[in-house]
Every structure is written in structure tokens, then in C-alpha cells.
C-alpha positions as CSV (number, residue, x, y, z in Angstrom):
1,X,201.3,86.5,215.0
2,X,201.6,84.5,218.2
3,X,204.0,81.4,218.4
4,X,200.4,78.9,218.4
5,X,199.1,80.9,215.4
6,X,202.6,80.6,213.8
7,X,203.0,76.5,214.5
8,X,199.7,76.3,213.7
9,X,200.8,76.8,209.9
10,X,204.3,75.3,210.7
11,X,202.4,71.7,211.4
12,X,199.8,71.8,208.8
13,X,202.7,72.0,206.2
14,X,203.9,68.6,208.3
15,X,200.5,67.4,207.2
16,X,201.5,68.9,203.9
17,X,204.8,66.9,203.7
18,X,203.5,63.7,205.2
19,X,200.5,63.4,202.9
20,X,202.8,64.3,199.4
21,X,205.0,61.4,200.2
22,X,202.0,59.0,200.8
23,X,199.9,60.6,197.8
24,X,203.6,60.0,195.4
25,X,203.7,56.6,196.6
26,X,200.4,55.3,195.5
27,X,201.0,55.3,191.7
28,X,204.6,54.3,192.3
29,X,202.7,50.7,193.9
30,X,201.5,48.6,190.9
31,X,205.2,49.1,189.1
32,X,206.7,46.6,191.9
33,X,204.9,43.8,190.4
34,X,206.5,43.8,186.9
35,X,209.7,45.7,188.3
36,X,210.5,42.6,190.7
37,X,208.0,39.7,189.1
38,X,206.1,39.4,191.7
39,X,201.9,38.8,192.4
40,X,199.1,41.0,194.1
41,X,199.9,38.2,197.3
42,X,203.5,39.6,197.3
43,X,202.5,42.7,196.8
44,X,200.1,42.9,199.8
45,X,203.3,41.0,201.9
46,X,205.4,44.1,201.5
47,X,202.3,46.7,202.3
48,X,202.1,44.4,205.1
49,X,205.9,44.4,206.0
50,X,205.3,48.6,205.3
51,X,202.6,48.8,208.1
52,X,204.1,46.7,210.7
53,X,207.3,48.8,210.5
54,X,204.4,51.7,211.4
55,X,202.6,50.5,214.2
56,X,205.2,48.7,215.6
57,X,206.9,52.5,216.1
58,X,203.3,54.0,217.0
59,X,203.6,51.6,219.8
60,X,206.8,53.7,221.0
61,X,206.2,56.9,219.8
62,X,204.0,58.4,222.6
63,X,207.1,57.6,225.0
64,X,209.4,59.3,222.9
65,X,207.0,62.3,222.2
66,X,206.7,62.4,226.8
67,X,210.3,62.1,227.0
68,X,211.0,64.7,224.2
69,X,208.1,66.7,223.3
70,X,206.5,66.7,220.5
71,X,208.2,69.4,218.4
72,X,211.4,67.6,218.5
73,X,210.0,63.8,217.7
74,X,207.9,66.0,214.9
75,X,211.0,67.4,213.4
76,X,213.5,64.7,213.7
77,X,211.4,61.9,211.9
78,X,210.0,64.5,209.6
79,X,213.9,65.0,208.3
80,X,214.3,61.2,208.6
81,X,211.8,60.7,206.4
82,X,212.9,62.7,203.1
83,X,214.9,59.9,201.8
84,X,212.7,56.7,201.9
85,X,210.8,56.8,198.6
86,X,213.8,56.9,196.7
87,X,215.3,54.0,199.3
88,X,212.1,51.8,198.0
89,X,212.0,53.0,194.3
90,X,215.9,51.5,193.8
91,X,215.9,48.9,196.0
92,X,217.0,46.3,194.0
93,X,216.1,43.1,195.6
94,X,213.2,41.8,197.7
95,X,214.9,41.4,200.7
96,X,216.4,45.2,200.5
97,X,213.0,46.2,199.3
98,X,210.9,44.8,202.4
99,X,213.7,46.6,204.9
100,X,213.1,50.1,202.9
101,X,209.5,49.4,203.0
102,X,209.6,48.4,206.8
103,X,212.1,52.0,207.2
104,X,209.3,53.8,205.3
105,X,206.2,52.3,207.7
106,X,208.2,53.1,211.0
107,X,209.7,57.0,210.3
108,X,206.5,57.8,208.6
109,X,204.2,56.2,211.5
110,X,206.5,57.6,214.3
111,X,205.9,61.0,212.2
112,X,202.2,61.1,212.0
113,X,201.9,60.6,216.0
114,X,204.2,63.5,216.3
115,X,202.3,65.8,214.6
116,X,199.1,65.0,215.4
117,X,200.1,65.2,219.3
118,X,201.9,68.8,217.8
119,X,198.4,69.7,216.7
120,X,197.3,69.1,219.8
121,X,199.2,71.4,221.6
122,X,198.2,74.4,218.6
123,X,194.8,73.6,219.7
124,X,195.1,74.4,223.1
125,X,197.5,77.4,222.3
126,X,194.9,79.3,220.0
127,X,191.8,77.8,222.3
128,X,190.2,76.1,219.3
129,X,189.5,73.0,216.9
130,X,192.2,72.4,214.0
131,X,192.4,68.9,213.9
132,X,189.9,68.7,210.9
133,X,192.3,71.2,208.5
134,X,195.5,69.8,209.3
135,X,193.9,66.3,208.1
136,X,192.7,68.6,205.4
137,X,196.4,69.5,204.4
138,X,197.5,65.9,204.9
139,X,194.9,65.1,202.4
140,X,195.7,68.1,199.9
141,X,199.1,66.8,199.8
142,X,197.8,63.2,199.4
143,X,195.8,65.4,196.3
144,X,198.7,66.7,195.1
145,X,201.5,63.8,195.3
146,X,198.8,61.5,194.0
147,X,198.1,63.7,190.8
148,X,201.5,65.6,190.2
149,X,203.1,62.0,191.0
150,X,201.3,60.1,188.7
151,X,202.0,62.6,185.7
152,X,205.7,62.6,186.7
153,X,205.7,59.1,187.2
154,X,204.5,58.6,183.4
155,X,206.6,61.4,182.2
156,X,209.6,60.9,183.6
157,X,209.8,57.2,185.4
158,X,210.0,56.5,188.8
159,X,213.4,57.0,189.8
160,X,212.8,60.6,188.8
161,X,209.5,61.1,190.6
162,X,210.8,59.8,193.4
163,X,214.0,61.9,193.8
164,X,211.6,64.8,192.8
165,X,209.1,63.8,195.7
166,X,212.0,64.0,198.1
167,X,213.5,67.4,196.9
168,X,209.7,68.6,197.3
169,X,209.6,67.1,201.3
170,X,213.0,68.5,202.2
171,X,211.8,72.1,201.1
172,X,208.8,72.5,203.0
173,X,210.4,70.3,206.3
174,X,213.3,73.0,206.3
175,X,210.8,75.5,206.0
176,X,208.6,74.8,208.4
177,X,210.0,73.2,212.0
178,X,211.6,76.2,213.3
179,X,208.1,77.3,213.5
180,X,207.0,74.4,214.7
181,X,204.9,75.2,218.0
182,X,206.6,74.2,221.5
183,X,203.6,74.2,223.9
184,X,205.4,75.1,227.6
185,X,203.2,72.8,229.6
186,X,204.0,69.9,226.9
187,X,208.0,70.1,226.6
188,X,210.4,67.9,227.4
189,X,208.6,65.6,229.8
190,X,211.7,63.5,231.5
191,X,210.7,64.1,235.1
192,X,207.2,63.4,234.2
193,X,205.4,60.0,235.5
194,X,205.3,57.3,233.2
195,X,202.2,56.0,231.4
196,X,201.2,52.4,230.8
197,X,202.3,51.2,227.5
198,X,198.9,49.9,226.9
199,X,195.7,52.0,228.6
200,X,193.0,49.5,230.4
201,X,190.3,52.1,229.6
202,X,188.2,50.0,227.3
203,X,186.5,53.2,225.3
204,X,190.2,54.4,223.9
205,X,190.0,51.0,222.5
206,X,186.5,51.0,220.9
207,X,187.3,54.6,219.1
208,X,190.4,53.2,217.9
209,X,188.9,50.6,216.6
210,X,186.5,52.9,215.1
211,X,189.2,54.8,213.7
212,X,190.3,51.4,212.3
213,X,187.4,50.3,210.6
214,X,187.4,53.7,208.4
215,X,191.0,53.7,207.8
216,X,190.8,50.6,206.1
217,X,188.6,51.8,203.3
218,X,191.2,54.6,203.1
219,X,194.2,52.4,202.8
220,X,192.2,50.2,200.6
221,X,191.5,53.1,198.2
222,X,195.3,54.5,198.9
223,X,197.2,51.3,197.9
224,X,194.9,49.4,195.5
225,X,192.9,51.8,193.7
226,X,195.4,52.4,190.7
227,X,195.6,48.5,190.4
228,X,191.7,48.4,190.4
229,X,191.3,50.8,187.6
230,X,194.3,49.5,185.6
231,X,193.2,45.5,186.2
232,X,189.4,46.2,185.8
233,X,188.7,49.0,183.9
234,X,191.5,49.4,181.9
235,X,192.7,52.4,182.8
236,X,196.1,54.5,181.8
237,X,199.0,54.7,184.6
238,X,198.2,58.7,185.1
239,X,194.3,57.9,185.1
240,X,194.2,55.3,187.4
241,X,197.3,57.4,189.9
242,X,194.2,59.9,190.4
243,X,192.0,57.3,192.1
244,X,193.9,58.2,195.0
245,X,194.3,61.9,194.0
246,X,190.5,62.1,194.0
247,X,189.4,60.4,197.2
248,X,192.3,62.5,198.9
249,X,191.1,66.3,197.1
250,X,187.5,65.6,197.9
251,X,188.9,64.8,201.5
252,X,191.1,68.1,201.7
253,X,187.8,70.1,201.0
254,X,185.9,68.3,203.6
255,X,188.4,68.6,205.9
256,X,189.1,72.4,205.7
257,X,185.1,72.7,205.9
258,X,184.9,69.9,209.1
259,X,185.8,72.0,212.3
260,X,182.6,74.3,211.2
261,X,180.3,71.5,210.2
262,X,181.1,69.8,213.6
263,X,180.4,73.3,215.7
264,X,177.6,73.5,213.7
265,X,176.2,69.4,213.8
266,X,178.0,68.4,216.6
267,X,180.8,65.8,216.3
268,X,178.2,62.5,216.8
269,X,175.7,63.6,213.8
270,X,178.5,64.5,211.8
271,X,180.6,61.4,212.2
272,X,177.4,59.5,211.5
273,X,176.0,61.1,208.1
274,X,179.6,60.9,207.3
275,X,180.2,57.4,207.6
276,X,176.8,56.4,205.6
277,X,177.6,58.4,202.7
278,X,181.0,56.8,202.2
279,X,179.2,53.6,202.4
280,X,177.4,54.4,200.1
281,X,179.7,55.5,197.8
282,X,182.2,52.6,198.0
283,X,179.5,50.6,197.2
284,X,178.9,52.7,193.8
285,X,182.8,52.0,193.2
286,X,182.1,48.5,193.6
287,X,179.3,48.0,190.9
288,X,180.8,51.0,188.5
289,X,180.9,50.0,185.0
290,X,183.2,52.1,184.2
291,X,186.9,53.9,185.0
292,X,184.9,57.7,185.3
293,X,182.3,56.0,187.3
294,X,184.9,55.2,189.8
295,X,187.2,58.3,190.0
296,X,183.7,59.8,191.0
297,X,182.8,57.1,193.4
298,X,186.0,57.5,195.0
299,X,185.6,61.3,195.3
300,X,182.8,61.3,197.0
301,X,184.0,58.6,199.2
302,X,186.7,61.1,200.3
303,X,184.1,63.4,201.1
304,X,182.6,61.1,203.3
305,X,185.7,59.9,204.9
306,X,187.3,63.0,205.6
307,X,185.9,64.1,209.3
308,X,185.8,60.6,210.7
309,X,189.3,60.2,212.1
310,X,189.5,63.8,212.9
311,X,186.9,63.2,214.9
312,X,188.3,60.6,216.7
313,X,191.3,61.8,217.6
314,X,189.7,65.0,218.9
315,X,187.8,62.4,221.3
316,X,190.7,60.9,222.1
317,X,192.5,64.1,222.8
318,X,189.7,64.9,225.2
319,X,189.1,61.7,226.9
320,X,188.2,62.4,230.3
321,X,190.5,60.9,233.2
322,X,193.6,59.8,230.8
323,X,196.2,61.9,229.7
324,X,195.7,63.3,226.0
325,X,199.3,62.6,224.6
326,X,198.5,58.4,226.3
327,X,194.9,58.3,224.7
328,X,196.0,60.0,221.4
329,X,199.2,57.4,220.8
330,X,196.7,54.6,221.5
331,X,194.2,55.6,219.2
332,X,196.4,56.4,216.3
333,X,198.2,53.4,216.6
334,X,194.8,51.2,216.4
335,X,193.6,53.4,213.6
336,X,196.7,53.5,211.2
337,X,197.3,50.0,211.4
338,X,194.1,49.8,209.1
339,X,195.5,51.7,206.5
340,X,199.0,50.6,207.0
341,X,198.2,46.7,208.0
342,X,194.7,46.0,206.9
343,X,194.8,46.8,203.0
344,X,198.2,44.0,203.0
345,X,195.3,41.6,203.3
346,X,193.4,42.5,200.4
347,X,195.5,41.9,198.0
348,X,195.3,38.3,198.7
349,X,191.2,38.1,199.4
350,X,191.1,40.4,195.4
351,X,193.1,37.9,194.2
352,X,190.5,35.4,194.9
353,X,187.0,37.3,194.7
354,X,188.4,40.5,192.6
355,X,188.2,44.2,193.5
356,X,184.7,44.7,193.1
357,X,183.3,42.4,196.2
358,X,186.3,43.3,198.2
359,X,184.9,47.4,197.8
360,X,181.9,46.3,198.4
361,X,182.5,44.4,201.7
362,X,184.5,47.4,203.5
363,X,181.4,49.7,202.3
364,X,180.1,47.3,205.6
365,X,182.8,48.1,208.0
366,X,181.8,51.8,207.9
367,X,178.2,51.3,208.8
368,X,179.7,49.9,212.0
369,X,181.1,52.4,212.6
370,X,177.5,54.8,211.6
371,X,176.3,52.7,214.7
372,X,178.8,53.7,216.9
373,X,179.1,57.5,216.6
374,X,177.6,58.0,220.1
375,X,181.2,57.2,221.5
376,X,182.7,60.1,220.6
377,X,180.8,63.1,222.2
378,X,183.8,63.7,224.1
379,X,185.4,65.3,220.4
380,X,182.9,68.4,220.9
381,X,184.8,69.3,224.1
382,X,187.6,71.1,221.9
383,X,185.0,73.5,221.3
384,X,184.5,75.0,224.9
């Protein structure tokens, strides 16, 4: 096995880790209203407080990753980042809570960068897509901390999950970055010009914004899907911990399919069907009568999701005249601010007009992005 083939495996189980930790957290959310007597308006303050402390890293992390190279940003903030759900689970005030939560946003933002610049570089070592299946293992983790999580999280409370959830992350982070992949043209970059903070080429904007408009669905269905199916369905704390569980296992299926249905469709075709059938079935979520009706909706929501942002980032990566690591911090730090920063804001427009429009409305935001597919025909270039 060569050393791409080997990091190839090495960062999808970074994927693996990231995605647990994210999945765990979601039914772990609607407990901080009753644990500190706070609203859904609070609530969305400290998701918000969560996602600055992300993008405000993405902003940096692309420097660090040209200084350092990505292996070593990858595997520093992925050890940095075993302790933070426990931080937030006993933080026992509001003020220490927002600092764990702002901690949480930065090392797991300043993580994702890193591994998706990591994956990359496995690209170009084994000469072909992966993008879509590491997403996919980011998603079966999200599968997999969602559903375990929320079991444990009943079984045992969430002091115990979340120690649990941390044992879990330092296992497979030991395990897998001395394999992670070194790529010898993208080491340790210190003698290497410098990039502009901010790119002026207008398209890396547009597909970040594009990358935006479906991670806010995403983060929507992430952070307020339990509270949906508790508040308006009445639903159990294990029941309405696999809203999330759902969207993100029907995501990890797509996504281990999506390198093959885009060398197959072509990335444009694919991101657009995609788009309009998550519509669509956010829109189903919003009018469901019922907590099953939902879980379903949601599913196949994930389906729809799944390839979008892979693609993306796969046009980013290839964006012609710009350099991929630049183009790829810029487009990730657009993107995850809607699922980090965006979904702070619904909690206070649900509070007003409920759950059920505020599904409905972001069903909207991805036919924008239907309309828009054209942009990223440069995603199809990972396949020559």
C-alpha cells in the first residue's frame, strides 16, 4: 500500500472523528435550555458564539496549513479537539459555557480546513476523486454520534456520553495521524510566497456562497432538528437525537456513492438534481404531520445534500489560476459559516413563526443554488 493509498484511510477516519463529535453534540443541544434556564434566543446566541469561534479560525487556517502543511495543522487540532464536548457539557455558567462553545467552533473549524486541504493532497497522490467518501465518513460518524449519542445520552446522561464521545475521538485520532498522508510538493511551505488573506476572484466567492446556502439547511437540520421533533411532534429524547442521525446516514450512503455518480453525470447535473430533491424534501419536513414523517423527510434530505459541498470544494480545489490550498480555505470558510453561523439565527426567527415555515423557507435557498450549478464545471477536473 502506498503512503497516498495509506493516508487516504488515515484522513477519512479524520472525517470519521470530526463528524462523531458533531453527530454526539446534536442531541446533547436542547438539554442547555433547561440545564441553564435559558430560551431558543439564547440558545441560538451560543450556536452563534460556537460558529464565530469557527470561521473566525477558518479565516487563519489556510496560513497555518502554507506555513505548516497540512498533516501537521490536521493532527494537532485533531488532538486539540478530544476534550471540548466534555468542556461544554460541565461548563457550569454562561459565561464559561459561551468560551467552551467559542473553543469548540475554532479547533473544530481550524480541523475541518485541515483535512479537507489533507484530502486534497490524497487526491493528487492516488490521481483520483475522494472528496465525496471522506464527506461520506464525516457523515457516517455524524450517523453514528447522532444515534449511539442519543441512546447514551438517555441511558446514561450527558456527562457520561460526553466523556464517552471523547474516549471514542482519542482512539481513532491516535490511530490514525501517523498515517496521515504528507504530500512532498505540499509540506512545510515557510519559504513559499504568501497569499492574500482574502482572494479578489469573484467566482471562489459565488461557490462559497453556494456552499453556504446548502450548509444552512444542514446546520439547520444538525442543531434544531431534535428541538423540532420534541417541541412539535412530541417526540422522545432518543427519537428526536436521530433526526440528525438520519439526515447524516442517508448522507454517508450518498456520499460513498458520489465520486461515481459525478464521473458518471458530471459534477453540474449532479449538483443540480441534488439540490432539487432536498428541496423538496425539506419542504415534506415542513408540512409532516407527524414525528415518522419527518425522520423520513430528513433522510431523504441527506440524500440530497450529500454531493453538494463535495462538489464544491472539488471546484474549488481546481479553480483555474489560484492556488488550491487559497481557493479551498476561502470556500470552506464561506460555506461552514452556514452551518456554524447561520442556524444561530433561527432559533430566534422559530421562536416567532415556528419550525415548520422556517424548514420550509431554507427548502428556497437550495433552489438557488439548483440555478447556479453551472459554476462548478471546474469540480469534474479531478477526474482527468
Amino acid at each position: 500500500m502506498t503512503d497516498a493509498q495509506q493516508g487516504r484511510w488515515a484522513v477519512a477516519a479524520m472525517f470519521l472523528a470530526n463528524g462523531f463529535i458533531m453527530g454526539a453534540w446534536a442531541p446533547q443541544i436542547p438539554l442547555l435550555l433547561p440545564r441553564h434556564g435559558i430560551g431558543e434566543a439564547m440558545l441560538g446566541l451560543l450556536i452563534l458564539v460556537l460558529g464565530l469561534g469557527a470561521v473566525a479560525a477558518m479565516l487563519f487556517a489556510g496560513r497555518l496549513i502554507q506555513r505548516h502543511g497540512a498533516r501537521r495543522v490536521l493532527c494537532g487540532f485533531a488532538f486539540a479537539v478530544i476534550p471540548v464536548l466534555p468542556l461544554v457539557v460541565i461548563a457550569p455558567n454562561l459565561p464559561l459555557l459561551a468560551l467552551a462553545m467559542a473553543l469548540f467552533g475554532a479547533l473544530i473549524g481550524c480541523m475541518d480546513v485541515a483535512m479537507n486541504a489533507n484530502a486534497v493532497e490524497v487526491e493528487r497522490g492516488m490521481r483520483r476523486a475522494i472528496m465525496s467518501s471522506s464527506h461520506g465518513f464525516w457523515s457516517l460518524g455524524g450517523f453514528l454520534g447522532g444515534s449511539i449519542g442519543g441512546l447514551a445520552l438517555a441511558q446514561w446522561g450527558a456527562v457520561a456520553q460526553a466523556l464517552g464521545v471523547a474516549a471514542a475521538v482519542a482512539l481513532i485520532v491516535t490511530l490514525a495521524a501517523p498515517r496521515i498522508y504528507a504530500a512532498p510538493e505540499t509540506g512545510p511551505m515557510q519559504d513559499a510566497p504568501k497569499t492574500r488573506l482574502l482572494p479578489r476572484d469573484p467566482l471562489i466567492w459565488v461557490i462559497g456562497l453556494m456552499a453556504l446556502l446548502c450548509m444552512v439547511p444542514e446546520g439547520a437540520v444538525m442543531d434544531w432538528a431534535a428541538l423540532y421533533l420534541l417541541q412539535e411532534h412530541g417526540a422522545g429524547v432518543a427519537v428526536a437525537g436521530m433526526g440528525f442521525a438520519l439526515f447524516s446516514g442517508a448522507m454517508a450512503i450518498m456520499r460513498f456513492a458520489g465520486d461515481a455518480v459525478r464521473n458518471r453525470f458530471g459534477a453540474v447535473l449532479t449538483l443540480r438534481a441534488s439540490a432539487i430533491l432536498a428541496a423538496l424534501a425539506l419542504m415534506v419536513a415542513a408540512a409532516a404531520p407527524s414525528a415518522p414523517v419527518v425522520l423520513v423527510a430528513f433522510a431523504v434530505a441527506g440524500l440530497g445534500i450529500a454531493n453538494t459541498v463535495p462538489i464544491m470544494f472539488s471546484a474549488a480545489g481546481n479553480h483555474p489560476g489560484m492556488a488550491s490550498g487559497a481557493a479551498l480555505s476561502t470556500v470552506t470558510m464561506i460555506g461552514y459559516s452556514g452551518i456554524l453561523v447561520a442556524p444561530s439565527s433561527i432559533g430566534f426567527v422559530a421562536e416567532h413563526i415556528g419550525f415548520r415555515w422556517t424548514y420550509g423557507a431554507l427548502a428556497l435557498l437550495l433552489l438557488v443554488v439548483a440555478a447556479l450549478a453551472g459554476l462548478v464545471r471546474a469540480a469534474d477536473a479531478a477526474r482527468h
